[in-house]
Every structure is written in C-alpha cells, then in structure tokens.
VEXLUMRO-644653 format. One record per residue: residue in three letters; x negated, y, z negated of N, C-alpha, C, O in turn. Coordinates in pm, whole numbers, padded with zeros to 5 digits, always signed. Layout:
<recs>
ALAXYZXYZXYZXYZ/...
</recs>
This chain:
<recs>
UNK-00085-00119+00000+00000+00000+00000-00089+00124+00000-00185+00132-00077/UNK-00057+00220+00085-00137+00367+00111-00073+00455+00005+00045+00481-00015/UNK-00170+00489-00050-00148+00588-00153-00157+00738-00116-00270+00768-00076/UNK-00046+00868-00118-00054+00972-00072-00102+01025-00186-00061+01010-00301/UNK-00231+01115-00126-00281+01192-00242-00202+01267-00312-00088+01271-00266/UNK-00218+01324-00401-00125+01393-00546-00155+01562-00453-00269+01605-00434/UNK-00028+01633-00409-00011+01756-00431-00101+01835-00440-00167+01763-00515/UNK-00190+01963-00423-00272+02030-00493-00157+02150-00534-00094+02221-00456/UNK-00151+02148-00697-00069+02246-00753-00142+02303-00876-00105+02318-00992/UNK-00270+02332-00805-00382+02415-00857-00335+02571-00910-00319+02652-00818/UNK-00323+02598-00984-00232+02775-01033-00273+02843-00889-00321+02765-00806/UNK-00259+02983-00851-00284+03085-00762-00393+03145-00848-00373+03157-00969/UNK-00512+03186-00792-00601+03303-00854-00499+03391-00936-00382+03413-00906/UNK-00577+03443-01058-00478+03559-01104-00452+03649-01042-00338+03693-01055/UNK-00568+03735-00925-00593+03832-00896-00513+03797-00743-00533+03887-00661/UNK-00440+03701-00701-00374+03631-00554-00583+03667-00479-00696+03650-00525/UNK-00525+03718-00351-00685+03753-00286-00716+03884-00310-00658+03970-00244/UNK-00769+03905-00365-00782+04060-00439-00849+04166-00281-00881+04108-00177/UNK-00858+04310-00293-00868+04354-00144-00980+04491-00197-00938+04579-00273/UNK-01072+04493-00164-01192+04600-00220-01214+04696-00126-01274+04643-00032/UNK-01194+04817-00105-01248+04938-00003-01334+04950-00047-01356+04957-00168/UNK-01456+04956+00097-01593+04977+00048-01625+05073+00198-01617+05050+00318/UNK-01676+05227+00083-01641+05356+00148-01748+05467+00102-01780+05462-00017/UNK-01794+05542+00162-01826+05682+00088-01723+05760+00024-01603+05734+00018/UNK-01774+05839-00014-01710+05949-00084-01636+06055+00026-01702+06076+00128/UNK-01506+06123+00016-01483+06197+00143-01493+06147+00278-01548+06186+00381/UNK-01414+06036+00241-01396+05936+00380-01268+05901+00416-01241+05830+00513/UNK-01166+05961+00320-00998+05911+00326-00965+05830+00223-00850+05847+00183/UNK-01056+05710+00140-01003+05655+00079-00889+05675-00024-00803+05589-00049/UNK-00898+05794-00080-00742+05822-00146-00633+05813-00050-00554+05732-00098/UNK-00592+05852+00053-00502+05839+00169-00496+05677+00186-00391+05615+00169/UNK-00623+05613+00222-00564+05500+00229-00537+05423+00127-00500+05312+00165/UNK-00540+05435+00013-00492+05389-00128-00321+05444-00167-00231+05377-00218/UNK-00317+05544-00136-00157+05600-00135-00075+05466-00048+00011+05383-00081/UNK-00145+05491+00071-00071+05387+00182-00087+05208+00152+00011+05139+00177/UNK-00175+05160+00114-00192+05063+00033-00123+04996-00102-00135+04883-00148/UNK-00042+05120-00151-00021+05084-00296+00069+05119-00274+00135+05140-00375/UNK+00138+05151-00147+00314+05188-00132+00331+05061-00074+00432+05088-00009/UNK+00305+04930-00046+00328+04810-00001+00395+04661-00109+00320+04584-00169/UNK+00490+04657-00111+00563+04611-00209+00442+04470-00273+00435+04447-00394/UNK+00376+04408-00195+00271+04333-00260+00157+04363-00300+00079+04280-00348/UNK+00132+04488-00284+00008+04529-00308-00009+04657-00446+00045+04767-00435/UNK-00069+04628-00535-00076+04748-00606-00292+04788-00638-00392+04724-00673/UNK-00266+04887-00609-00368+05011-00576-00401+05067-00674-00363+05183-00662/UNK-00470+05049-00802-00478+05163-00900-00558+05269-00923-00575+05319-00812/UNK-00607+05323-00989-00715+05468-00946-00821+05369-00982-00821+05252-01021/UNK-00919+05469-00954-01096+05367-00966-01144+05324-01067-01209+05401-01139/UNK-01127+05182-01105-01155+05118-01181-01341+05078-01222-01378+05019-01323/UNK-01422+05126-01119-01545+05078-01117-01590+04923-01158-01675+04884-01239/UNK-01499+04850-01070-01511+04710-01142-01651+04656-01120-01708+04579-01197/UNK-01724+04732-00948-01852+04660-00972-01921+04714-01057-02017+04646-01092/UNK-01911+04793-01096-02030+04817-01220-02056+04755-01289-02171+04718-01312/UNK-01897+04703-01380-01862+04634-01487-01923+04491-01410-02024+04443-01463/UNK-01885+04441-01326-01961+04305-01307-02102+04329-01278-02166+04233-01322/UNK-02165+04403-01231-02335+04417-01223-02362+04444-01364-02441+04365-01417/UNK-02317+04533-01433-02371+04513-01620-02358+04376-01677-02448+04314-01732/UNK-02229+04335-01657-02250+04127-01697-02341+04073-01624-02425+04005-01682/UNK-02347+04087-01493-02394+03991-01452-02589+03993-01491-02649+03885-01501/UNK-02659+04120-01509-02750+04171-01584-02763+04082-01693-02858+04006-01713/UNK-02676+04094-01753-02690+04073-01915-02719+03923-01864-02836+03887-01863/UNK-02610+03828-01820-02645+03680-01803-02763+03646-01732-02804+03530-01735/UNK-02833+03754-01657-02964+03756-01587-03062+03735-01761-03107+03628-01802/UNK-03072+03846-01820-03132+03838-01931-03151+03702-01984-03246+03624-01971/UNK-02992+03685-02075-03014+03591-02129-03067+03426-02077-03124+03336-02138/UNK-03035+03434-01987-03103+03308-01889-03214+03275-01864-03255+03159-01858/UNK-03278+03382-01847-03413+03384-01811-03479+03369-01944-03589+03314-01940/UNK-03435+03407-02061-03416+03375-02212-03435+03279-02273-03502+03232-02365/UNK-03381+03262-02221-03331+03104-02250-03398+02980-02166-03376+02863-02199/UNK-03471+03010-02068-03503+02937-01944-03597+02800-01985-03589+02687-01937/UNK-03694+02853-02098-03830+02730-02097-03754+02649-02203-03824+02554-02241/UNK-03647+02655-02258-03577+02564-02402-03572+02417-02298-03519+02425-02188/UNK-03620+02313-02336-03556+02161-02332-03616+02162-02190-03538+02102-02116/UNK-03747+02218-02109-03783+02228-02009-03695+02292-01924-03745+02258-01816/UNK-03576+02379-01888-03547+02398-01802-03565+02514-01726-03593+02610-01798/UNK-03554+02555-01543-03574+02603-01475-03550+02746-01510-03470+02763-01602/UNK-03607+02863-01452-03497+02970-01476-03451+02975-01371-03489+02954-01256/UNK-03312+03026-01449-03219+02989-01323-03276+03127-01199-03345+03228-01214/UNK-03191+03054-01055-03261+03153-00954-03068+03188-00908-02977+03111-00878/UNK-03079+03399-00931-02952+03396-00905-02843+03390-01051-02872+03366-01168/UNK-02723+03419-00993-02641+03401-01134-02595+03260-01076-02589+03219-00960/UNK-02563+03194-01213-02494+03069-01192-02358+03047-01184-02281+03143-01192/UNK-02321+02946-01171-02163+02927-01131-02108+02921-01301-01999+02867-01317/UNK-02160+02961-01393-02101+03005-01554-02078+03141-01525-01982+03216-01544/UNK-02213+03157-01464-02231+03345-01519-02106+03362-01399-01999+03396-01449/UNK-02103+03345-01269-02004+03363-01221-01851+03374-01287-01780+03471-01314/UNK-01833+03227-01301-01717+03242-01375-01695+03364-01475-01620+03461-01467/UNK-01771+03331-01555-01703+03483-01659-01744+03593-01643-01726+03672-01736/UNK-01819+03646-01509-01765+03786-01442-01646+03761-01396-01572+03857-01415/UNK-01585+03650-01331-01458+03673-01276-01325+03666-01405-01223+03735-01403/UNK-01361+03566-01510-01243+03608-01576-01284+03735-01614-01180+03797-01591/UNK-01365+03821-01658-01378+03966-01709-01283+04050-01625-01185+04112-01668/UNK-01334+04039-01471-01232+04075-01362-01120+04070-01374-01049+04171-01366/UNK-01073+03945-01399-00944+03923-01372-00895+04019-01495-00815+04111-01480/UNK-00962+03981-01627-00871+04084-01750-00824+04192-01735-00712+04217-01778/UNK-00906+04290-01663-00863+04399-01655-00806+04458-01472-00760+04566-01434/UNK-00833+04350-01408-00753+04429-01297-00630+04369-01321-00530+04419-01268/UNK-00621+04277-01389-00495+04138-01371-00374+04252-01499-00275+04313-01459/UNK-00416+04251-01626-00367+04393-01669-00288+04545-01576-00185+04612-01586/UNK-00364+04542-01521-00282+04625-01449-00213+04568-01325-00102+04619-01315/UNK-00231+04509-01259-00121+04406-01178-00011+04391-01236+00089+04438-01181/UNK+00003+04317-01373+00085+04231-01433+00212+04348-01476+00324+04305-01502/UNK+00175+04543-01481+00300+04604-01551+00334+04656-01424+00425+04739-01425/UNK+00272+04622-01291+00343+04683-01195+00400+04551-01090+00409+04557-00967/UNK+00429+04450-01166+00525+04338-01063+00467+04287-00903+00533+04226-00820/UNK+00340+04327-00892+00284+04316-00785+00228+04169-00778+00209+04094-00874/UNK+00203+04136-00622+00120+04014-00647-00014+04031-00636-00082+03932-00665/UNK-00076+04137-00598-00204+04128-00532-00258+04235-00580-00183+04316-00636/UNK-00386+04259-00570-00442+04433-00657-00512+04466-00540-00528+04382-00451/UNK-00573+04628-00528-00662+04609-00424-00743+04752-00530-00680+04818-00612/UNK-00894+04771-00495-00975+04821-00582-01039+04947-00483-01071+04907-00371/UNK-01056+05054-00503-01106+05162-00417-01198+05248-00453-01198+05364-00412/UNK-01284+05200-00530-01360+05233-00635-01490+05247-00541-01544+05149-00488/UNK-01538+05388-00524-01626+05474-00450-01754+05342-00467-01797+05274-00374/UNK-01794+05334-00610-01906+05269-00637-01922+05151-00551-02039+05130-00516/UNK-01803+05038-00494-01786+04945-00440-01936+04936-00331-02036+04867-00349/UNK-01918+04993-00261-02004+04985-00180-02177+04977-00204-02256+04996-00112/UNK-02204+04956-00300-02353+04936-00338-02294+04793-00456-02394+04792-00528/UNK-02217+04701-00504-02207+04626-00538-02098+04478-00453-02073+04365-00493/UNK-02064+04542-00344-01970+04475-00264-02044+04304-00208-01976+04217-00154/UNK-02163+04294-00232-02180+04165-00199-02186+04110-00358-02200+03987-00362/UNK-02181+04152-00445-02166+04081-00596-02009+04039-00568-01986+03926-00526/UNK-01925+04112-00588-01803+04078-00580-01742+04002-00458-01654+03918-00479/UNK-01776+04023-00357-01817+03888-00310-01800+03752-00357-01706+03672-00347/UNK-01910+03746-00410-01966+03627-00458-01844+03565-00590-01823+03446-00612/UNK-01777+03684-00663-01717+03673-00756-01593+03630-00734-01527+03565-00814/UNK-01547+03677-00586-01373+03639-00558-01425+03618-00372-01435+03706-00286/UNK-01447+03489-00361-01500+03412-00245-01359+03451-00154-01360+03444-00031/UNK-01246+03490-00227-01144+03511-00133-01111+03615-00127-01000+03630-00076/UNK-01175+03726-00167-01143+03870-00134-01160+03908-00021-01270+03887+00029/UNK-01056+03976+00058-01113+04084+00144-01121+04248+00145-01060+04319+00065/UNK-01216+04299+00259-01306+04430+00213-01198+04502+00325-01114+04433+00382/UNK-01207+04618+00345-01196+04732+00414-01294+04803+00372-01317+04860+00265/UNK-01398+04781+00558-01478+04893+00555-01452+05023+00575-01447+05025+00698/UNK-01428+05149+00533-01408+05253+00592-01489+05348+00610-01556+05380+00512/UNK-01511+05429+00749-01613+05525+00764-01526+05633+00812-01407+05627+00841/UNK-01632+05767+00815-01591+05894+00876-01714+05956+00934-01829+05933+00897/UNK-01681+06028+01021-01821+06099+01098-01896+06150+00980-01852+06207+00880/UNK-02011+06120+01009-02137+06236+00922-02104+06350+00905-02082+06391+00790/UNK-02094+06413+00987-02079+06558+01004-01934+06611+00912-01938+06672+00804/UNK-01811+06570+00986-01699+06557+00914-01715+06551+00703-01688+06640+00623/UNK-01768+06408+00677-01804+06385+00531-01897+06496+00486-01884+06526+00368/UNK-01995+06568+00562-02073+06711+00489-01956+06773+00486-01892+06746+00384/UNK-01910+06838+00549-01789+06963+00606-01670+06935+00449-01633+07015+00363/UNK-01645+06808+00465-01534+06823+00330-01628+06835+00241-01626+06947+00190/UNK-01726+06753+00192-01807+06773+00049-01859+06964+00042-01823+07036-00052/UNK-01932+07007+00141-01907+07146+00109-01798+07221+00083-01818+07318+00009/UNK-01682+07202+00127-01549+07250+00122-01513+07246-00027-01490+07340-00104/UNK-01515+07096-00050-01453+07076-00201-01570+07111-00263-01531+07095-00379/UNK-01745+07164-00279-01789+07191-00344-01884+07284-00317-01999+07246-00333/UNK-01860+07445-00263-01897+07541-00183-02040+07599-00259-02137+07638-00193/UNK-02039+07599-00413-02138+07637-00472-02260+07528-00531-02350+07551-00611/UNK-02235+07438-00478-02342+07268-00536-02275+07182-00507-02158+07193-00472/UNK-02343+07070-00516-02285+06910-00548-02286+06873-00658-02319+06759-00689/UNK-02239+06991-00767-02229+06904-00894-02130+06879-00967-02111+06896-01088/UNK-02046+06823-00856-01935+06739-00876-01790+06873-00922-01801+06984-00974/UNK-01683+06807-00882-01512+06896-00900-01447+06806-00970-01487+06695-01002/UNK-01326+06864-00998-01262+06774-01093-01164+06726-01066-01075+06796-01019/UNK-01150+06628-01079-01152+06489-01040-01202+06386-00967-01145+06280-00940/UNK-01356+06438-00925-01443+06339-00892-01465+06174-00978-01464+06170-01101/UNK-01480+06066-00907-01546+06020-01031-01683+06042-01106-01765+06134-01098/UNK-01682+05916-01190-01830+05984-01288-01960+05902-01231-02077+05930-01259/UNK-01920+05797-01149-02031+05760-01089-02073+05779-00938-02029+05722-00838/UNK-02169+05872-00950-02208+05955-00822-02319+05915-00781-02397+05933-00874/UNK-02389+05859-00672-02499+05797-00661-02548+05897-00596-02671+05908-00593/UNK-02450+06013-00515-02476+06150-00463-02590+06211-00548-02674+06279-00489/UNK-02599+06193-00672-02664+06312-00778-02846+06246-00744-02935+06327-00772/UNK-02895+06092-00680-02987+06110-00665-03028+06210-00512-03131+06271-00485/UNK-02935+06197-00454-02969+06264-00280-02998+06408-00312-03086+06470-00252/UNK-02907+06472-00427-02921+06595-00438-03011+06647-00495-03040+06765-00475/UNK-03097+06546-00603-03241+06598-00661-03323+06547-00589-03436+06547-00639/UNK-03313+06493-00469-03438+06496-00343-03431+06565-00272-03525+06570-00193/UNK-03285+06687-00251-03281+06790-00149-03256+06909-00234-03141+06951-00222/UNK-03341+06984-00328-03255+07098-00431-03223+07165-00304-03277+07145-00196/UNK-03115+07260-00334-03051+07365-00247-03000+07298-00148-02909+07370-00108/UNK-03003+07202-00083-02944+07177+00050-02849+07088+00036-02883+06970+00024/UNK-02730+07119+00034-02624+07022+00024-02652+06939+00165-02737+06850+00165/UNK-02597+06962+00253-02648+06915+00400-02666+06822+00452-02604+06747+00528/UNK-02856+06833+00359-02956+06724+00337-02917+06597+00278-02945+06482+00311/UNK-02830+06655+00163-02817+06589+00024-02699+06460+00075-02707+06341+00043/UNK-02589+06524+00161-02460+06474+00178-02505+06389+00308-02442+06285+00321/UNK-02596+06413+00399-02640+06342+00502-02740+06212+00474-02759+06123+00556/UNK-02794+06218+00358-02857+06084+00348-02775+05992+00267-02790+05872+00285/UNK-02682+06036+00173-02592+06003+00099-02472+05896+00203-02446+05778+00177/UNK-02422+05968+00306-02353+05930+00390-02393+05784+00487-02319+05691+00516/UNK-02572+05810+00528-02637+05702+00593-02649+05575+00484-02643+05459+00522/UNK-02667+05613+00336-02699+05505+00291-02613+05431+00265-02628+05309+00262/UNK-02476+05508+00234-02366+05429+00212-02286+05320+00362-02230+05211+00368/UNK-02323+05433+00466-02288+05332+00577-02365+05253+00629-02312+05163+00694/UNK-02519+05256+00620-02589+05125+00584-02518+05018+00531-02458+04926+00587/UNK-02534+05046+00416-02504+04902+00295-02376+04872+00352-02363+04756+00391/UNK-02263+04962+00368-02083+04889+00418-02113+04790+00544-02071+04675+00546/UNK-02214+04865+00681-02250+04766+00774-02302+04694+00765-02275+04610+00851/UNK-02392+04660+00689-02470+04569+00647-02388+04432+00573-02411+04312+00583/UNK-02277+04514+00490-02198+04405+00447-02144+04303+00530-02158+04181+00536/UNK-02080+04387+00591-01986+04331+00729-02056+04223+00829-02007+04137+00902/UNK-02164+04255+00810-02270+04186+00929-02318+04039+00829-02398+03956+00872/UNK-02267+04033+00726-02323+03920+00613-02196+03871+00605-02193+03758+00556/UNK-02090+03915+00637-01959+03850+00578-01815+03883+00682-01701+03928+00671/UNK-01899+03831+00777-01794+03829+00911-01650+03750+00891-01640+03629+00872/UNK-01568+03819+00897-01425+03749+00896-01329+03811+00749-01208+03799+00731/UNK-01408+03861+00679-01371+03888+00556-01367+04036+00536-01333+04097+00434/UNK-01406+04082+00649-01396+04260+00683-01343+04264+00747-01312+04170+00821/UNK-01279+04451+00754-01215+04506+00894-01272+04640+00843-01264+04702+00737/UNK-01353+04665+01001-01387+04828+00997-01286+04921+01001-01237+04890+01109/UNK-01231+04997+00969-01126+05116+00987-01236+05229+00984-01347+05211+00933/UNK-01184+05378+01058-01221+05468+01083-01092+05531+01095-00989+05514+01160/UNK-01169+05664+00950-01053+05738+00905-00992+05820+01020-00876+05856+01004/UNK-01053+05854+01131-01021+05934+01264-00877+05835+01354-00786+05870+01428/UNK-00917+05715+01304-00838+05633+01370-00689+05622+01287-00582+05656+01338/UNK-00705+05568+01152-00600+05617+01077-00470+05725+01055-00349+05711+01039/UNK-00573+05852+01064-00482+05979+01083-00457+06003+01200-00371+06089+01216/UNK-00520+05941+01326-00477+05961+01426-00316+05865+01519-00249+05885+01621/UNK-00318+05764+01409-00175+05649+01461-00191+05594+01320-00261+05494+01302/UNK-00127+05658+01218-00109+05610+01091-00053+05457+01073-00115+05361+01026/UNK+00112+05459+01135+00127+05324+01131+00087+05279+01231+00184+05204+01219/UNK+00030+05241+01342-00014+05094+01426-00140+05083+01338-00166+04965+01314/UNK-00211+05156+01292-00347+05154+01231-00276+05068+01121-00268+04947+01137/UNK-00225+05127+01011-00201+05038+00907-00142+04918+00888-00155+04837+00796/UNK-00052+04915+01024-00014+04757+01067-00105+04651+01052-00098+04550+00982/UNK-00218+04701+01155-00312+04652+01155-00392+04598+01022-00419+04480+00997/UNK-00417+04696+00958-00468+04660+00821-00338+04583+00753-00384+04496+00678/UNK-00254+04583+00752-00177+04478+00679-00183+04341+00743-00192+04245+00666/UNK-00180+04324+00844-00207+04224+00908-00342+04174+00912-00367+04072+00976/UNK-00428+04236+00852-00540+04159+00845-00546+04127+00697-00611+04023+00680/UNK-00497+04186+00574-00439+04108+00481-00384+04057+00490-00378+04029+00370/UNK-00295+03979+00545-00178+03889+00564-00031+03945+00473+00039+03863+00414/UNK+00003+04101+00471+00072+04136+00414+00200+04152+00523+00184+04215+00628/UNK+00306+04098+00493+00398+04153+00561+00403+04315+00638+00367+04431+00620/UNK+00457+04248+00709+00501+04439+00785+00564+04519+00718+00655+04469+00652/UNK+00550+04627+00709+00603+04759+00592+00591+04892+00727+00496+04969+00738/UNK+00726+04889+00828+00707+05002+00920+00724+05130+00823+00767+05100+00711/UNK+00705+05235+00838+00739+05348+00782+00632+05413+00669+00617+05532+00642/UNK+00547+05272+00602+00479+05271+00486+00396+05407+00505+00329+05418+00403/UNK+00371+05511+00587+00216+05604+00666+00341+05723+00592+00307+05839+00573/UNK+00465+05680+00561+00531+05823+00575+00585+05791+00409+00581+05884+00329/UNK+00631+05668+00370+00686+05660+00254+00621+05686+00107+00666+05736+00004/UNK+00442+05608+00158+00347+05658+00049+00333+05776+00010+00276+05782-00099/UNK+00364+05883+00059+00401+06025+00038+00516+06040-00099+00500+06128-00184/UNK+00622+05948-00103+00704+05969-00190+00676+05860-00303+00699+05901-00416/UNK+00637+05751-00293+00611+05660-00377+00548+05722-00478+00473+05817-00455/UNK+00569+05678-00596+00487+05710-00695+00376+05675-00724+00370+05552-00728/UNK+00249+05740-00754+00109+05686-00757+00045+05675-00915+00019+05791-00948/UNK+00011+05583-01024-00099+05671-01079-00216+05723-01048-00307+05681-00976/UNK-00202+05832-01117-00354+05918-01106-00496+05917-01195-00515+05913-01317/UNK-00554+05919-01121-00683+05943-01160-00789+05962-01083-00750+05992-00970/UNK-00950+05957-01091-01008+05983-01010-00971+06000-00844-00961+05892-00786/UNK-00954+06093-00781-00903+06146-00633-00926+06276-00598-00972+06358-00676/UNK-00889+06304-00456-00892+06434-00364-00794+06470-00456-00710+06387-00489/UNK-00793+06627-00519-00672+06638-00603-00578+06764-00450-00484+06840-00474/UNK-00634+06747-00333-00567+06793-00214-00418+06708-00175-00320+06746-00113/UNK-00454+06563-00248-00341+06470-00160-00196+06481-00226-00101+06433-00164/UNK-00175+06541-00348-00091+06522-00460-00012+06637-00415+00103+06654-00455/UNK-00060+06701-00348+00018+06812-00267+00094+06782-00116+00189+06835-00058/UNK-00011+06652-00080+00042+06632+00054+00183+06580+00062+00245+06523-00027/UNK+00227+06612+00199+00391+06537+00215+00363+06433+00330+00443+06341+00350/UNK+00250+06449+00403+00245+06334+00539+00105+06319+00539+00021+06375+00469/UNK+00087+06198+00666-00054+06213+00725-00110+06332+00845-00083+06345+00964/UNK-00175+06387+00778-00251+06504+00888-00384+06479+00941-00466+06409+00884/UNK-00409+06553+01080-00525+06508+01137-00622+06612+01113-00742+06587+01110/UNK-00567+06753+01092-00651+06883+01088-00780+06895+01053-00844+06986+01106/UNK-00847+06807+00959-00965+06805+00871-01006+06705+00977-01103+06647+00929/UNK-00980+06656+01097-01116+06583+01210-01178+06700+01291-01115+06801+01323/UNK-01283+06681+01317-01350+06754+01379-01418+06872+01322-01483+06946+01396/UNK-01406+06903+01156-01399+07013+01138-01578+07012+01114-01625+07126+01114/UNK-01684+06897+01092-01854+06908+01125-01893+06912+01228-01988+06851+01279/UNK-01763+07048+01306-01872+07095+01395-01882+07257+01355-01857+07327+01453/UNK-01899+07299+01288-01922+07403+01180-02043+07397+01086-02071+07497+01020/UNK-02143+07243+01074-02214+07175+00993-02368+07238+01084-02347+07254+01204/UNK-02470+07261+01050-02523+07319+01177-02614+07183+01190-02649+07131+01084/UNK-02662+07114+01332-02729+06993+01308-02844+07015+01297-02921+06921+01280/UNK-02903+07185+01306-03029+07176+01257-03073+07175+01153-03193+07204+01144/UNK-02990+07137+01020-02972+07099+00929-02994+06982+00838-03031+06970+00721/UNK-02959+06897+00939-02979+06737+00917-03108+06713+00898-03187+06763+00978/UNK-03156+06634+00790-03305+06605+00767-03345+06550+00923-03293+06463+00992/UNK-03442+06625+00943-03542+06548+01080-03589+06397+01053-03593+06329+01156/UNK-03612+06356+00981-03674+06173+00938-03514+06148+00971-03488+06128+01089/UNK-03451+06148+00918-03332+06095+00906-03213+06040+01040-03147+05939+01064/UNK-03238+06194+01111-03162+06237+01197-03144+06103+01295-03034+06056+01324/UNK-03277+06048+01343-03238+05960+01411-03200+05799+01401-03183+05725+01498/UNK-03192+05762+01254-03116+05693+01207-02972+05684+01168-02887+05596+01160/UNK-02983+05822+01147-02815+05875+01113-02676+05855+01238-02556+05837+01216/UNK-02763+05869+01391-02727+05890+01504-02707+05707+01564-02627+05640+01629/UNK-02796+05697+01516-02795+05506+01545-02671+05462+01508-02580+05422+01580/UNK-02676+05478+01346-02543+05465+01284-02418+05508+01364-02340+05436+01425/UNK-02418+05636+01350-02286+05689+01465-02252+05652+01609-02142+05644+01663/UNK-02357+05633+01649-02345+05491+01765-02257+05392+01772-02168+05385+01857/UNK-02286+05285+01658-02271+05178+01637-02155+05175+01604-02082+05087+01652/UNK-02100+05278+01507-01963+05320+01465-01895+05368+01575-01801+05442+01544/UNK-01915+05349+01711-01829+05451+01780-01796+05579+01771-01683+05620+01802/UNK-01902+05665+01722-01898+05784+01674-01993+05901+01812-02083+05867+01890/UNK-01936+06016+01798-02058+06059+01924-02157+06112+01833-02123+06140+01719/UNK-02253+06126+01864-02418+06111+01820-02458+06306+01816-02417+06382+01903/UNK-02518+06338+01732-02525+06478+01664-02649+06527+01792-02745+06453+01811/UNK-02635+06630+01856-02735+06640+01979-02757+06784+01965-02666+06839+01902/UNK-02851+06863+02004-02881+06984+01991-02800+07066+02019-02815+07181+01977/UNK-02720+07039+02077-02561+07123+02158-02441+07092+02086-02332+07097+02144/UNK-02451+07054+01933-02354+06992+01881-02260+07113+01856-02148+07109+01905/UNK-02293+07202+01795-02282+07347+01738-02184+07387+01866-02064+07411+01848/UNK-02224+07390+01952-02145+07489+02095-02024+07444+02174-01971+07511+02263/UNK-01985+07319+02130-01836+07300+02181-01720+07299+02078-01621+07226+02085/UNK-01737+07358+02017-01654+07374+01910-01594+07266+01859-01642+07154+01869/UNK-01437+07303+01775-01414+07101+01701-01332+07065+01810-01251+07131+01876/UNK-01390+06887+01818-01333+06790+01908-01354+06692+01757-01409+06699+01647/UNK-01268+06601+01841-01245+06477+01825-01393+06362+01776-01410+06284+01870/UNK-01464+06343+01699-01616+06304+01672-01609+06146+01757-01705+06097+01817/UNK-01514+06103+01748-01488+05910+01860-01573+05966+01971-01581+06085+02004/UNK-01641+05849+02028-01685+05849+02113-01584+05896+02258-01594+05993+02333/UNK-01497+05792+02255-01391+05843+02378-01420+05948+02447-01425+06050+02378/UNK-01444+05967+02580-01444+06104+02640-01314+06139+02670-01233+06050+02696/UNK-01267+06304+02669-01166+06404+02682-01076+06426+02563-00968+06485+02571/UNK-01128+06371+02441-01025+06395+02316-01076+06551+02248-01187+06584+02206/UNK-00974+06615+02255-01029+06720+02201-00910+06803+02047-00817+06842+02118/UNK-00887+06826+01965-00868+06860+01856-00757+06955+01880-00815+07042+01944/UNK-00617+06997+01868-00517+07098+01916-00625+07228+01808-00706+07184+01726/UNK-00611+07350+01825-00660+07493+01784-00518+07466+01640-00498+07554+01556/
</recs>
C-alpha cells in the first residue's frame, strides 16, 4: 500500500513575505509607502530601522562566537549561523509582527532609508522577502536635499536619525552638492549591487516612472508582490490614513501624485559634481536609464532626466 505523504501544515512566517524598500534618501520613498500601505494586505509603518537592529545582533552573536570558538575544540564559526540567524529573525518578527498584528494586515513592508547598506543581511534573515529597488536621478536627489535643506545638510525635521549623509558631508565641508552626489552614488551602488546578487527577488522602480503612470506603475509593483489588484490605490493613499513618523513632512499636505519636482537638477550646476566621481556617477545613470550629466547639462533647461528622447517637462 502507497502511503501519501502527510500535508505540509507548517504555520505561515509571522511576517507572511515581508517587502523592504531599499532607497536613498529623497527618492519618493514616502510616496511609495503611502501607496503601499493603502493596500488592504499590506501594512507600511514609518521607519523602523530594522537593519540596524539586526546588524547590532547579529554583531553581538559575531562576538560571542568567536568567544566562545576554541571551548571543546570547536571552529569559529565563519559567518552568522543558522542560531544566530534564527534569533535575528524572531527579534524581527517581534517587533515588525507587533505592528502588523494592531493593523489586521497580512504582510508588513519596511522603508527604512538605512535598508540599503544592510539589505543583503536581511536577506539572509527572511530568504522570502522581497526588495523594491528605488532610484531617482542624481541631479533631481541634490535639487530636493538642497530645497529641504537650503542652509546645510544638517538634517530637518523629520528626517530620520540615521544619516549615513553626515559622513559625505564631513568629506565635502561647504558643498552640499559634493556631499549629496557621493551620498547618492553610494547608495545606488550598494541597491545595484543588491539586485545583481539576488535576481528574482527585486524590482527596480524609478521614481520618474512612478509619478509619471502612478497606477500601471504600481500595478506593476503589486504584481510583483503577488498582491492583488487595488485600481485606484495612486489616488486613494491620499485619503487613507497613515501613521507618522520619520518622512517628507511635504506629503501630509499632498492630495495626489505630482510630477513637478522631475526635472527640477537641472538648476544643480554639473560643474559641481566632484570630478573623481563624476564619471562613475554617469555610469550609474546609464545603467539606470537615466541621461548622463554632460557639460551642456545646465542649458536646456528642465526635461524629463529618462533616457527616452523628446520627453520634455510641461513649464
């Protein structure tokens, strides 16, 4: 007699597949967190900095391991282990699962600026998470960071508190520019870099693309979560209720998606841009489908930064 194997009625992760934006700073991510967390399965909460919290455990179990390593002959371990794993993830789960659990949701998703310099830890921590990469032109991301901070980069309020910005800015005193242009490369480094390590488990978005077809764009992104369709969601997140905390405190005012703020680094002057830099920065924008910062950047006034030829910005 053939015996049918037994069911797998293994619980669901607490966290279902948990969903991480991994982003710079002044890239949209509050916009796309409004629109994210207006999705009846999805809840969005303000920035939790969860990788931190798992790179400080996972540290500590680095310590003690290595600690511990020569007792009863054994190895030190190479890497965190599938313990130390585990209890970064229940830590995880405590506190994102906490906030899941008073808003009836099944799924959380995390938008936490820091993400992006810990996004292959977490990773490792929820093998079933997926990322949204999100980028914005170089130029564009200077243009708002001067905007929202005309006299320094030392931070507005309601920034968060972890700014990796504050080392760019004590390698460039006085030059925001400088400061916001290497800031910008390093972060879209590490997001591409992710993506290129963990194919299938990303989707690039580009905030130009977003505000430019709110819902087919966000379709899209729901559908690459496997979230049901939510038509309307680009217009309803506007009314939904959000908590607050760390954000653009611009959006709390908004009533829709607007495009006005594309194009606006061409006002940024590119002779500005660190020279070492410049032509790495441009690689990047390449690769992103972005058009590339050229000595003539300054003289056609704001367009559209996509590569696409003939898009140009209404006055």
């Amino acid at each position: 007699m053939t015996v049918s194997p037994e069911p797998d009625i293994s619980p669901e992760p607490a966290l279902g597949s948990p969903v991480f934006i991994v982003t710079a700073a002044r890239s949209g991510s509050t916009l796309l967190r409004f629109i994210l967390d207006s999705h009846p399965d999805l809840a969005c909460p303000p920035e939790s900095d969860i990788g931190i919290a798992c790179a400080s455990l996972a540290r500590s179990w680095s310590v003690i391991g290595k600690a511990t390593a020569g007792r009863g002959g054994r190895a030190e371990p190479a890497g965190l282990t599938d313990e130390a794993l585990a209890a970064l993830r229940e830590a995880a789960d405590a506190l994102l699962g906490s906030y899941l659990e008073g808003t009836g949701k099944r799924r959380v998703c995390d938008k936490s600026l820091s993400t992006v310099y810990f996004a292959g830890l977490l990773a490792q921590v929820y093998p079933e998470a997926r990322f949204i990469c999100l980028y914005r032109h170089c130029m564009d991301v200077i243009a708002s960071y001067i905007a929202a901070m005309p006299w320094g980069l030392g931070g507005i309020a309601g920034e968060p508190t972890f700014l990796p910005m504050h080392g760019h800015v004590s390698r460039n005193p006085g030059d925001s520019v400088a400061a916001v242009a290497e800031y910008w490369l390093d972060c879209a480094r590490r997001s591409a870099e992710f993506e290129s390590s963990h194919p299938g488990r990303c989707y690039r978005l580009r905030y130009e693309d977003l505000v430019a077809d709110p819902e087919e764009t966000a379709a899209a992104v729901l559908a690459f979560l496997g979230l049901a369709p939510a038509p309307g969601i680009t217009r309803a997140c506007f009314r939904v209720p959000h908590d607050r905390g760390p954000s653009d405190p611009k959006i709390w005012a908004t009533s829709r998606v607007q495009s006005d703020s594309v194009g606006t680094g061409a006002v940024v002057p590119a002779a500005r841009l660190p020279a070492a830099a410049r032509p790495a920065i441009n690689d990047m924008l390449a690769a992103l489908g972005y058009r590339v910062v050229t000595d003539g950047w300054n003289t056609g006034g704001r367009r559209d930064p996509r590569e696409e030829p003939g898009r140009r910005i209404p006055a």
